[in-house]
C-alpha positions in Angstrom: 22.9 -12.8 16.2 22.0 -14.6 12.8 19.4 -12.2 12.3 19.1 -13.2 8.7 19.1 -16.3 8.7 16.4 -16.7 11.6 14.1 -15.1 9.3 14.7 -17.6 6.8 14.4 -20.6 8.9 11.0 -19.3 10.1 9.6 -18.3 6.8 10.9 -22.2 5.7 9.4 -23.9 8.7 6.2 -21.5 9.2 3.0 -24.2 8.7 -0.4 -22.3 8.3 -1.7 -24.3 11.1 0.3 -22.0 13.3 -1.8 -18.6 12.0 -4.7 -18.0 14.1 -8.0 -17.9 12.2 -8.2 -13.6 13.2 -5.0 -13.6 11.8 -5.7 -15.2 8.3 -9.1 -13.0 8.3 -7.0 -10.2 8.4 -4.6 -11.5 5.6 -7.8 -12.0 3.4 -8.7 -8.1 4.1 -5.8 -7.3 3.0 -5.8 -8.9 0.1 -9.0 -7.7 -1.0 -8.7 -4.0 -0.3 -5.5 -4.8 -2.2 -7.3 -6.2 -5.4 -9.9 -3.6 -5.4 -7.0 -0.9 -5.7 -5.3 -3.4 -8.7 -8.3 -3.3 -10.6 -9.5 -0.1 -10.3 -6.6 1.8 -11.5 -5.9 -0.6 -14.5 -6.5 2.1 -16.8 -4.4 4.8 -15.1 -1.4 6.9 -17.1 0.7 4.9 -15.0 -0.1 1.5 -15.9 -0.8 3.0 -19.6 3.2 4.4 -19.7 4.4 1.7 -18.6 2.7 -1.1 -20.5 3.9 0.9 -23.7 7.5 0.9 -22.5 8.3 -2.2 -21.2 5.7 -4.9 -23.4 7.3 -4.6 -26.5 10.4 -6.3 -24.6 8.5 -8.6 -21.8 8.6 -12.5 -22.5 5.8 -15.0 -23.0 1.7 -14.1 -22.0 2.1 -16.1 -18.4 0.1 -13.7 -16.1 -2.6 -11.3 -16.0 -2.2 -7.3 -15.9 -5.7 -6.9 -13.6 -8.1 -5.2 -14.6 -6.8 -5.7 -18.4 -6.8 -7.6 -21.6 -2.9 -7.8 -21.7 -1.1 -10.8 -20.4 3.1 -10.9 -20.1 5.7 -12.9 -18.4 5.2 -13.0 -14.7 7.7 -10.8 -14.0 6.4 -8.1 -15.6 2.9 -8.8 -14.1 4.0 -8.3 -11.0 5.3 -4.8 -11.6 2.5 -3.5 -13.6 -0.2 -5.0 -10.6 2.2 -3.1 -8.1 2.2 0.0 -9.9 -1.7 -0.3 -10.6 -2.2 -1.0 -6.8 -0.9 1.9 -4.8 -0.8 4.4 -7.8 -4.0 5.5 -6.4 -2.1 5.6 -3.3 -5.3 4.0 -1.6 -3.9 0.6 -0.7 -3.1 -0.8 2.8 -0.8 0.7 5.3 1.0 -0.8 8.1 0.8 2.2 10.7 3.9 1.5 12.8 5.8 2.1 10.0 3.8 3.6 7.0 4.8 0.0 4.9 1.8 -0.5 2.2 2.9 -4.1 2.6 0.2 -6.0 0.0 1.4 -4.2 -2.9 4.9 -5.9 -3.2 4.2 -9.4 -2.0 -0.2 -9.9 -3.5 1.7 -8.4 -6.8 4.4 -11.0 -6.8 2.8 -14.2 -5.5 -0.5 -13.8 -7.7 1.5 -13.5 -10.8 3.3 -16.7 -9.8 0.3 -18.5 -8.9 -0.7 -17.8 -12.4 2.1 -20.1 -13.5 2.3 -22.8 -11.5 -0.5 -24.5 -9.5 -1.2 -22.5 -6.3 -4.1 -23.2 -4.1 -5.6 -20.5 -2.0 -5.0 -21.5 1.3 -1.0 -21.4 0.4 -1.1 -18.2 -1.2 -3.0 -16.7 2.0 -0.2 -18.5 4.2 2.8 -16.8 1.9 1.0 -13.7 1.9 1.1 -13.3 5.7 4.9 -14.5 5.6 5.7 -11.8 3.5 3.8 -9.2 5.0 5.7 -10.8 8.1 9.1 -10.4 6.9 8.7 -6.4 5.5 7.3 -4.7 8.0 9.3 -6.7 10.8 12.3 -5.3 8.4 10.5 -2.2 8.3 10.3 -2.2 12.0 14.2 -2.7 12.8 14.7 0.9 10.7 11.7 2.9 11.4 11.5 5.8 11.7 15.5 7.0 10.9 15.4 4.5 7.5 12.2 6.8 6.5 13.5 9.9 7.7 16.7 10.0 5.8 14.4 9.2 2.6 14.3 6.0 1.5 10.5 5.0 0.6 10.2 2.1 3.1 7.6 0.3 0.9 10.3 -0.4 -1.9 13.0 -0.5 0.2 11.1 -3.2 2.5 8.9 -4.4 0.3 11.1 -6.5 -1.9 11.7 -8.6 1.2 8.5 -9.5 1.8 7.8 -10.4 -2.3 10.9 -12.8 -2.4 9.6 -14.6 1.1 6.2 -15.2 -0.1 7.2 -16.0 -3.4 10.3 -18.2 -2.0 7.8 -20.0 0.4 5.3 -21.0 -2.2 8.3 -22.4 -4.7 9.1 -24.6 -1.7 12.9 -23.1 -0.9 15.1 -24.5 1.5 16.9 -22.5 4.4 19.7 -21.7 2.6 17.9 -20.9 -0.5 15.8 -18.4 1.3 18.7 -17.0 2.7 20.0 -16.1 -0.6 16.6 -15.2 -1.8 16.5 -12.5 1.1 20.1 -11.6 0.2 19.3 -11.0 -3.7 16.7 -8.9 -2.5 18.4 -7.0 -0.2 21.2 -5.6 -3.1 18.0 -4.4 -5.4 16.5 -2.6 -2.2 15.6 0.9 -3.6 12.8 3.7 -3.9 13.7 7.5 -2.8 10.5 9.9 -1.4 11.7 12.6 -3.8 9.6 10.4 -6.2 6.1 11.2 -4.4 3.5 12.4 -6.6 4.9 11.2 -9.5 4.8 7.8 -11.6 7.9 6.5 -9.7 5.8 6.3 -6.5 3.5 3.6 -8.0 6.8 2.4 -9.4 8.4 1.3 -6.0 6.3 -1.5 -5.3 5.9 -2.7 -8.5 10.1 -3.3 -8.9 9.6 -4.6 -5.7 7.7 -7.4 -6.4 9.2 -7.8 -9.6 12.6 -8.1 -8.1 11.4 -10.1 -5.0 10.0 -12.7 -7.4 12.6 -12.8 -9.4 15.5 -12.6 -6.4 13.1 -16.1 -5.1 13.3 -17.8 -8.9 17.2 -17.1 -8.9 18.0 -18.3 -5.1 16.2 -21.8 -6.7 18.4 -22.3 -9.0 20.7 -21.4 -6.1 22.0 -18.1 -7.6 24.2 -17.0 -4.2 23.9 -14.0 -2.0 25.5 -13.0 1.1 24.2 -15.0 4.5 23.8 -11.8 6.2 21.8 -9.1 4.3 20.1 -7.7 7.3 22.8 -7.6 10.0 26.2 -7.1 8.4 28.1 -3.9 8.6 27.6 -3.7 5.1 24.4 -4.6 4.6 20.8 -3.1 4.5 20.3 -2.3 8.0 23.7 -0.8 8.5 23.7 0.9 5.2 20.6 2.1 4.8 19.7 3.4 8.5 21.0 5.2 11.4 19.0 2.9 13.8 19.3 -1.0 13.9 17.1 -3.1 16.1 17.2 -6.2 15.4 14.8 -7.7 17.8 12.2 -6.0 16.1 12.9 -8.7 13.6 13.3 -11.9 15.2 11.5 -11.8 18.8 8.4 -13.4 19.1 8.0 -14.6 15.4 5.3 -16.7 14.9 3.6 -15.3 18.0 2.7 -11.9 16.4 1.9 -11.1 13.2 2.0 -7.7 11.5 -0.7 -8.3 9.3 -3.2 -7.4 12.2 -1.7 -3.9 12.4 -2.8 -3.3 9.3 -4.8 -0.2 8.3 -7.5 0.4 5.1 -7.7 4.2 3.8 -11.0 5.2 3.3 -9.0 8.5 1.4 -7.5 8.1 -1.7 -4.1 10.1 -0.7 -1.4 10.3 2.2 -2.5 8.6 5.3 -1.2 11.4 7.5 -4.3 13.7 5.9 -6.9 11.3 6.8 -7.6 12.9 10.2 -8.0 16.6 8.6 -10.0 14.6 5.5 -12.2 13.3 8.4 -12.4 16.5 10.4 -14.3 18.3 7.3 -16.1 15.9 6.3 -17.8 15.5 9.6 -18.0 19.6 10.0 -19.7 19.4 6.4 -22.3 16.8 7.0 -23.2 18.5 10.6 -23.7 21.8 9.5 -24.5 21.4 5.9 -21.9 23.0 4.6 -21.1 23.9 0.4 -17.5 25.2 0.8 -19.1 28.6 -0.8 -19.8 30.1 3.3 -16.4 29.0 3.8 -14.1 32.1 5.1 -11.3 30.0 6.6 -9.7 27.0 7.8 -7.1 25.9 10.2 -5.5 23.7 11.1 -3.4 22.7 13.9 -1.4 19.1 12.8 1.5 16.9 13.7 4.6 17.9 11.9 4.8 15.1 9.3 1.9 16.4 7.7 3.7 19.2 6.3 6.9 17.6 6.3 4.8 14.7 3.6 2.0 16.5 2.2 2.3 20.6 2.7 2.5 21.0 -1.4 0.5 24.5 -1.7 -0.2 24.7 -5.4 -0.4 21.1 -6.5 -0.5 21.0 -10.4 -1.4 17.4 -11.4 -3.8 14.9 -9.2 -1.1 13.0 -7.8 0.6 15.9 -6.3 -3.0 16.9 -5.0 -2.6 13.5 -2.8 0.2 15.5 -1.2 -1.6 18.3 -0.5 -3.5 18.7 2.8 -4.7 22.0 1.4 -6.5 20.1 -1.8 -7.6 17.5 0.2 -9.4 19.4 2.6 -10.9 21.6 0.3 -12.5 18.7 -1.5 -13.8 17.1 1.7 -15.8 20.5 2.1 -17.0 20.8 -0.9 -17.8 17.3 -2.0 -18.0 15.4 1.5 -15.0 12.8 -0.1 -11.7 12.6 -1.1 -11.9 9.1 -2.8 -9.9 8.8 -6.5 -12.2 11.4 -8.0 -11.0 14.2 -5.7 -7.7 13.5 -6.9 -8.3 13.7 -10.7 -6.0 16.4 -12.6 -9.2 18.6 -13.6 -9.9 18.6 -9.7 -6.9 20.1 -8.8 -7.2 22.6 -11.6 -10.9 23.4 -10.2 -11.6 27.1 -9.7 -13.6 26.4 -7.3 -11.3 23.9 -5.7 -8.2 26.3 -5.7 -10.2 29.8 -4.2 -10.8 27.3 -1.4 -7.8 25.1 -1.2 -6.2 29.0 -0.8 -7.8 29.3 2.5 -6.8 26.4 4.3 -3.7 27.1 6.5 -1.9 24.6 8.8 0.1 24.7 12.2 2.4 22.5 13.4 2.2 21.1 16.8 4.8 18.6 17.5 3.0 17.2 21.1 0.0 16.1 18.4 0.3 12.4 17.1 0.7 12.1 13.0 -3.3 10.7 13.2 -4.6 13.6 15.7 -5.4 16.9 14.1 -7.7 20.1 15.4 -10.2 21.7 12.6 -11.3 24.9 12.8 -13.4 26.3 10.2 -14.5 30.0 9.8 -17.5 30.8 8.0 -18.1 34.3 6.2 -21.1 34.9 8.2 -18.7 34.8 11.1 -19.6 31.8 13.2 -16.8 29.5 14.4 -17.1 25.3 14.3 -14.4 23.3 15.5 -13.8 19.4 15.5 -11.0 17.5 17.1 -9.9 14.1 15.6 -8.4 12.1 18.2 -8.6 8.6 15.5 -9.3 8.7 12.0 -11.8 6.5 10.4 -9.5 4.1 8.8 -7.1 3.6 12.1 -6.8 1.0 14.1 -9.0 2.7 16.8 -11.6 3.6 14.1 -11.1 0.4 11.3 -13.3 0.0 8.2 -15.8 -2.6 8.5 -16.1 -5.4 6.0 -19.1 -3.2 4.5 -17.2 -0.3 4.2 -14.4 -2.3 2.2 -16.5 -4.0 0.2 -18.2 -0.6 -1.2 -15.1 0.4 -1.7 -14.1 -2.1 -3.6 -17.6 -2.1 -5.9 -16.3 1.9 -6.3 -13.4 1.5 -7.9 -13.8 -1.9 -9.7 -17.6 -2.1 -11.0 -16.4 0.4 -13.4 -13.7 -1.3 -14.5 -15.3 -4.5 -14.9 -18.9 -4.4 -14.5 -21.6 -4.6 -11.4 -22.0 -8.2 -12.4 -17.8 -9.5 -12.6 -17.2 -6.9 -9.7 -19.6 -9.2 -7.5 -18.1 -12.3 -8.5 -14.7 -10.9 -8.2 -15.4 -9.5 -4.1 -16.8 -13.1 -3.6 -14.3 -14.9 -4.9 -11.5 -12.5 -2.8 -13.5 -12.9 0.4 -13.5 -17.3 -0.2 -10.1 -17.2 -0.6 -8.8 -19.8 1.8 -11.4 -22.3 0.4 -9.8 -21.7 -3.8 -8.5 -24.9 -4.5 -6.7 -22.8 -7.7 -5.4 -19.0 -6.4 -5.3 -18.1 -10.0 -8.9 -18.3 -10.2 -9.0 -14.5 -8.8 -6.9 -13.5 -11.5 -9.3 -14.4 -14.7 -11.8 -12.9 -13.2 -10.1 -9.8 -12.9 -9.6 -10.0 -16.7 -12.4 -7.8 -18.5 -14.8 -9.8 -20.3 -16.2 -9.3 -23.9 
């Protein structure tokens, strides 16, 4: 089976006439729950660090750092907008396979579009492709890939920025078989990184070296044919479990964009059902937090296994915590960015009730199913099951709901005013006869 190179030929031949309209409508959700995320963390420790570092070195001001002033090669742009997009680790999730799929391929595609002409409709198209190509990737792997701990959304990722980016510079078969092979060698990104910069970091190489693994196989830099399916290559090396029909059967029929997921939580999706859980309890029985004696809670395992840190220090460790994040959702009915801000992990307050949360593992429970059971000090007992979180499939944001997201983290950053035209001009996407349009708006004005 030429799994590799039937991936190319679709990605090649793939016309947007062939994406059904629900299809595209997804794709532009995705995109804009992805811009929202871009923008709102441009001024983030993370985006700060690394704009110190690597600027002084980067190449001429081609593309836009969102949400900022600064301007640098594109290459560079696309790793700073996929660090500044999931760093918040509020971005998209593809749920078969916890993928955040935008962040490498939006980051790589809109810094490209920023240097040569790229209309909307195209960038939408190459942005499904690439979506496409990483999680059907992810797909093949999941869950051993994961399990072993390679971050899938780097590891994957990169695929999907060199397809998007390889479609929209127009390569040939062969040249998107190399593209896909140049990507495949700089696959990386270990979980050990979680709640740290790296994290954020992981999609932003991605991108960066999916664009530039796409720019290379132009010039027809060469890779191996086979980057998927050999013995030696990413599928083989990287995972205990190959499937390769996960990657070729039915493309063009399906599309993985439409399993795509919006956290309404600014942490670890696997929380979101506890998050949810407490927030419901709290708004029911107007709860404080202060009549709070106990909580429990009975989870699936990889709750623990991603997100059981007891005594989170900095905010982005608190994203890893189901212990901070449920004490926040009791106390302050949320867990958006600002629950996850270094002082609110140091909170007092925060900590005497993050200390009375415990959590049992129940390995018949789903990873988005959890049991709350909250113990008050007056001695009454409330309980809430979450079969769905808000935010899954079963339970998906609306187009209101991710649009006030969106004005949350970005008005902020760029005004009421710019935020408005920003969301408009994300939700007319298709229609943009100039993709890079989105990105000077993004750029503060004044």
């Amino acid at each position: 089976m030429e799994v590799t190179r039937t991936l190319a030929r679709y990605v090649v031949n793939a016309k947007p006439s062939d994406v059904p309209e629900g299809v595209k409508r997804e794709g532009v959700r995705s995109i804009l729950n992805w811009l929202g995320c871009a923008v709102g963390a441009a001024e983030h420790e993370a985006v700060v660090c690394a704009l110190e570092a690597l600027l002084p070195f980067a190449g001429k001001p081609q593309a836009s750092v969102l949400g900022r002033k600064e301007k640098t090669d594109i290459l560079h742009a696309a790793l700073m907008n996929g660090i500044t997009s999931h760093v918040f680790d509020f971005d998209d999730t593809h749920l078969p396979t916890i993928i955040h799929p935008s962040g490498p391929v939006a980051s790589a595609i809109f810094a490209l579009a920023e240097y040569m002409p790229v209309s909307g409709a195209d960038l939408l198209h190459a942005f499904i492709l690439g979506v496409e190509v990483e999680c059907r990737i992810g797909n093949a792997v999941y869950p051993n890939h994961y399990d072993v701990g390679w971050h899938i959304t780097g590891t994957t990722g990169v695929f999907g920025a060199a397809a998007a980016a390889g479609k929209l510079l127009g390569l040939n078969e062969q040249q998107m078989i190399w593209a896909l092979g140049i990507a495949g060698t700089q696959s990386s990104g270990f979980r050990e990184m979680f709640g740290t910069h790296c994290k954020s970091f992981h999609p932003g190489r991605a991108a960066q070296n999916g664009l530039a693994s796409a720019l290379l196989a132009q010039k027809n830099f060469t890779s191996s044919n086979q980057v998927l399916e050999a013995k030696r290559g990413f599928a083989n090396v990287m995972s205990t479990k190959q499937d390769y029909s996960r990657i070729v059967d039915g493309l063009g029929e399906t599309f993985e964009v439409t399993l795509n997921s919006y956290k309404p939580f600014a942490c670890g999706i696997v929380i979101h059902p506890s998050i949810d859980g407490c927030v419901q309890l709290k708004k029911e029985n107007g709860l404080t937090g202060a009549e709070v004696e106990k909580v429990e809670l009975t989870v699936a395992p990889l709750v623990l296994e991603l997100t059981g840190k007891r005594t989170p220090q900095v905010g982005l460790e608190g994203k890893f915590s189901v212990f901070h994040s449920c004490a926040v959702a009791l106390l302050y009915g949320a867990a958006g960015e600002k629950e996850y801000s270094d002082a609110m992990v140091r909170d007092p307050k925060v900590i005497a009730l993050r200390d009375r949360v415990d959590a049992t593992i129940d390995k018949s429970l789903r990873d988005d199913e959890v049991y709350v059971r909250v113990t008050l000090k007056d001695g009454r007992k409330l309980e809430k099951y979450i079969k769905n979180a808000i935010g899954s499939r079963e339970v998906p944001m609306s187009n209101e709901q991710l649009e006030a997201k969106f004005r949350d983290m970005v008005d902020d950053v760029l005004g009421a005013k710019q935020s408005a035209e920003l969301l408009a001009l994300a939700w007319a996407i298709e229609g943009l006869k100039d993709a890079a349009e989105i990105c000077r708006v993004s750029t503060p004005r004044g």
